[in-house]
Steps between C-alpha positions, in 0.01 A plus 500: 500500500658844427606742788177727384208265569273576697406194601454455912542886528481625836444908469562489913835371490535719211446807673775330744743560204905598570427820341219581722752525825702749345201754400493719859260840545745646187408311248151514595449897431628375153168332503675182518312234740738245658392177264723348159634251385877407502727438216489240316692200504820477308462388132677614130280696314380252210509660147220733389374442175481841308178733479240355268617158519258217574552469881537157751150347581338624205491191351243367816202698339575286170554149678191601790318763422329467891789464712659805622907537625696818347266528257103443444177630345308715648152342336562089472358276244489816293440300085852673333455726207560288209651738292770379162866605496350676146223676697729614812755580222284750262348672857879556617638688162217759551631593829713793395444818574358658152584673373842373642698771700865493301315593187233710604452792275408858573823519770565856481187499736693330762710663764681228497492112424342459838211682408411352109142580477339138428670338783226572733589621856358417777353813649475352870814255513863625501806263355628396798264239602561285218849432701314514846277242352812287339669568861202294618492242288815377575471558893235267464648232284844493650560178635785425762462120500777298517615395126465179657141491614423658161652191283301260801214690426459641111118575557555708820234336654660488845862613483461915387504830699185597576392759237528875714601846391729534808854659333640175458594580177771756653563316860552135311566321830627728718894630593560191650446256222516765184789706664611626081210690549591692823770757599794310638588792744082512596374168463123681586535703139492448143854541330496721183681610250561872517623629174576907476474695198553840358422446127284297270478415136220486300186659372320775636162705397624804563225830649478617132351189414824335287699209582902512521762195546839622651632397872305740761672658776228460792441592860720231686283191655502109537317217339377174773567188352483141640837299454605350192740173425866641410640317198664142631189499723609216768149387479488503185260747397516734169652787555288785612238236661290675757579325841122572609250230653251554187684548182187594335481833655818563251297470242505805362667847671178631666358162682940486640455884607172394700656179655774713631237772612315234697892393673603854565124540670619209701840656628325844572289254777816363603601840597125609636494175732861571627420871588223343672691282710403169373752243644763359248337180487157654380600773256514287164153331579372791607631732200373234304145463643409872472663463120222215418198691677562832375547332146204264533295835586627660187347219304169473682427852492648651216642251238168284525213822441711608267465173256211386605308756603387689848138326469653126465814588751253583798246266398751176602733730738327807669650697828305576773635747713655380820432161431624226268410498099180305399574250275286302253633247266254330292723312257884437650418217743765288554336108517828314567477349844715738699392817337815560387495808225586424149509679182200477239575428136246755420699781655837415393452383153229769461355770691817585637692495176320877435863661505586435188195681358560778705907521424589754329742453156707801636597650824596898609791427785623797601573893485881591501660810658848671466673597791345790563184346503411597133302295313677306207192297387329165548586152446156426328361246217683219658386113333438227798712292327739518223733231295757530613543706794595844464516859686159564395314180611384374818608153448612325840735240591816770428684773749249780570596790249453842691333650183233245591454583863173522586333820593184347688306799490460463154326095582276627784342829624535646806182520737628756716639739190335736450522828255463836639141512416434221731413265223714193471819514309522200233861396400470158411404307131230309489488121374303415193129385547404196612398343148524156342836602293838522532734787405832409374725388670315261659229369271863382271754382781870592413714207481671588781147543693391164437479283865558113350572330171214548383563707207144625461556909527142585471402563915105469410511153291730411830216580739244399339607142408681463862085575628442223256757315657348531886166407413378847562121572426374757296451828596106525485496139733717678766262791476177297556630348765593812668106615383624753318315538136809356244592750214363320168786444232385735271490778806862390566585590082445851572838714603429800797652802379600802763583816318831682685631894447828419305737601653460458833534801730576504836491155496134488539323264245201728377194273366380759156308466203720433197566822285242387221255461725281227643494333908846482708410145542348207264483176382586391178521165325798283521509374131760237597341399785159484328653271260641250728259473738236455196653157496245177673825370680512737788145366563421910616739433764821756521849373681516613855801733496322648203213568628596665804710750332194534239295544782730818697468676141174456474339500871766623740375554811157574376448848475437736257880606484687210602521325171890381472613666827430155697499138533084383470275312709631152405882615470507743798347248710729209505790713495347704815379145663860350425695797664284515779448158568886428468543748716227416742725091574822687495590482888768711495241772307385810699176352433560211654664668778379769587191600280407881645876568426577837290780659377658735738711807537799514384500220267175683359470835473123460532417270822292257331613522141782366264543502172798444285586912528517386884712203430740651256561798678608316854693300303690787371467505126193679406592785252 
């Protein structure tokens, strides 16, 4: 049985935990209450399979679709949608963005490539939640099981860590069993790399509106990067190898600048729970603890209304002040005979899987400023991913270039910033709408992007037959068991279209009636989609992952103007059941804990908020 069964859990000896008797009044008026968990037991990381490859205990679904161990459905004995490889095939090459981004015409309307005028911003969601959401993902599907126990167990029906967005993904096993992760001289902190620079060489969109390539002399600072394998690496890794817990958060340069966010967060604690006068044997657990409940609180009460909605948030998790959340989950029941939390197919093959209709094809980073704290221009227009890697793509897995260092205010706005009007000051980009395409780069996977052998590049025809694959039902069965009304086939041939001010100013997304007239918003037919789904072998059912995204364009969150800005009722619900629910078994989980807990001074700068402008700033890199 793995180390992270609950099986015989006893939540009073629990609360009897080592970390516990190290907690005193101090940590306390950190709104820490003396219960955790202690570290666990020593074991090598195993080897994590890269992002978008088919994970361990998938395969259970395939060989019993009712038994439930890292992974499960949600709704058993659910008749799979029998779709053809030539059906799932057509439905995947009309994916793309259209008319497709790179060669878009009418670009002297943009202000720059982030703002091409058919690539449909979102006018709620900004970009930086795509890699919250990523960030996620792999939280919950890291797995610390002994490689062992894996080959012993290939289904993960017994042998897995129990699926929790905890930080694991940065903390691996702890200093005393991942020590390559920690500071030598401070075995509580995270060791970085700390990399000075006065200059950097590139591309910059200058104020008047024109790019220029030369080597920039800029106001002196430092780029945060994880460790990387020298050359002759004595454990024989490539050279420039990330030594991280979850190399999939070096996937590309934003999703490594957030993993090293969330481990600088951690060593801010360190400090906080020091100056507090936590005893030496508590500070790491401690540090860490307040690093998984403020984070946890990000995602309930931010990174969740924002995808799925406020409506569908509060209607599964809903404060009440002074007293613990209400919770209602309809759906994510775990059956399996100690309860124990697993992950559905349904979410992670496709209601979770929303990011990459939401990512956008290219990213702004940064401003850049002289010495004198002069503006030189912007490092703008930059592709996801590129092949090969170069200066002016965010492709991971390399040494963190500081022309590429991220500027987080342009991924997330600031709550508390304001303008001096009082209204609230807007700084970052939003992500594209949430839509049933693609935009390039992801809908056609670089080479170097790809996660297996597998040398299909098209990232639809790869979702939708790996749905196929899991048995998933369609997406009209999931919504009548849910009783929600299923879109028809022919509704889902119809494209939502959300007409944006090009460019954007201010960085406010403004919803307008097109120049030649006619509504802001509309509907128009999909002649692709009409065409394929015209054909008897879908039997007027639509693939799950489809119809989900089909169903945000269409339905959103149900209101008049939430078309595309959010995940609908079928989507939005098992993503806000899953998060909740996962979060609901996690006994190391503020929820768990401690459910009336709230963020408090000075970790928040609101008592009883945090958001990622909270996080990043305590950390020490919000710009």
């Amino acid at each position: 049985m793995s180390e992270n069964s609950t099986r015989g859990f006893n939540r009073r000896l629990f609360l009897k935990g080592t970390a516990a008797a190290s907690l005193g009044t101090a940590a306390v008026a950190a709104g820490v209450t003396p219960a955790g968990v202690s570290t666990a037991a020593a074991a090598e990381l195993p080897p994590t399979p890269p992002h978008g490859a088919e994970l361990r205990g998938m395969d259970l679904v395939v060989k019993d679709p009712t038994t439930e161990g890292r992974f499960g459905f949600m709704f058993k004995s659910q008749p799979p949608l029998p779709a053809s490889d030539t059906l799932l095939n057509s439905l995947g090459q009309v994916m793309e963005e259209q008319p497709d981004a790179d060669n878009a015409l009418g670009t002297s309307a943009q202000k720059d490539e982030n703002d091409a005028w058919n690539e449909n911003p979102n006018p709620l969601l900004t970009s930086g939640f795509t890699f919250v959401g990523q960030f996620v993902d792999h939280d919950i599907t890291f797995d610390t099981t002994k490689l062992s126990e894996q080959q012993s167990d290939p289904d993960a029906t017994t042998n897995f860590r129990t699926p929790r967005y905890d930080l694991d993904a940065i903390y691996g096993l702890g200093p005393n069993t991942n020590p390559q992760f920690y500071d030598p001289n401070d075995r509580d902190k995270f060791l970085f790399v700390k990399r000075p620079y006065s200059q950097i060489d590139g591309k910059l969109k200058k104020p008047d509106g024109k790019d220029e390539t030369k080597i920039w002399d800029v106001k002196p600072d430092v780029v945060w990067d994880v460790q990387r394998a020298t050359a002759n690496d004595s454990e024989g890794r490539p050279e420039g190898t990330a030594i991280m817990s979850d190399p999939r958060n070096d996937q590309t340069e934003i999703i490594l600048q957030l993993h090293v966010a969330f481990q600088m967060f951690h060593n801010k604690l360190v400090d906080r729970m020091r100056a507090l006068g936590v005893s030496p044997a508590g500070v790491f657990e401690n540090a860490r603890r307040m690093a998984r409940w403020h984070y946890q609180w990000m995602v309930i009460h931010q990174f969740l209304p924002a995808i799925v909605g406020k409506a569908t948030a509060d209607s599964v998790y809903k404060e009440v002040e002074n007293k613990a959340p209400i919770i209602n989950l309809k759906y994510y029941r775990p059956k399996n005979r100690t309860g124990r939390p697993f992950i559905p197919v349904e979410f992670a093959v496709a209601a979770y899987r929303f990011g990459h209709s939401i990512t956008r094809p290219r990213y702004t980073v940064r401003d850049v400023f002289d010495g004198s704290n002069t503006l030189l221009g912007s490092v703008s227009g930059v592709p996801l991913f590129g092949d090969p890697a170069t200066d002016n793509n965010l492709n991971g897995h390399r040494e963190l270039l500081p022309r590429l260092k991220i500027q987080w205010s342009k991924f997330f706005n600031d709550p508390l910033a304001k303008k001096d009007d009082g209204t609230p000051l807007l700084t970052a980009r939003p992500v594209r709408q949430f839509d049933a395409s693609l935009a390039n780069p992801l809908f056609k996977l670089p080479q170097t992007a790809l996660p297996d052998s597998n040398p299909l590049d098209l990232l639809s025809q790869r979702n939708l037959r790996r749905g196929r694959k899991m048995g998933l039902p369609s997406g009209q069965q999931v919504a009548r068991l849910m009783g929600v009304t299923p879109l028809t086939n022919a509704e889902l041939s119809q494209n939502h279209r959300i007409h944006v001010h090009i460019p954007i100013s201010g960085n406010k997304v403004v919803v307008e009636p097109p120049p030649e007239g006619g509504p802001a918003e509309y509907n128009e037919p999909n002649p692709n989609l009409v065409e394929i789904f015209g054909d008897s072998g879908w039997g007027g059912e639509a693939p799950l992952w489809f119809y989900i995204l089909k169903e945000a364009e269409l339905v959103g969150d149900g209101t008049s103007d939430g078309k595309g800005r959010t995940l609908g009722p079928v989507g939005g619900r098992i993503v806000a059941e899953v998060l909740v629910g996962l979060l609901q078994k996690d006994p190391n989980s503020y929820l768990y804990l401690q459910p009336n807990w709230k963020p408090q001074l000075p970790i928040a700068r609101v008592k009883g908020t945090f958001t990622m402008a909270d996080l990043l700033t305590y950390a020490g890199v919000w710009s």
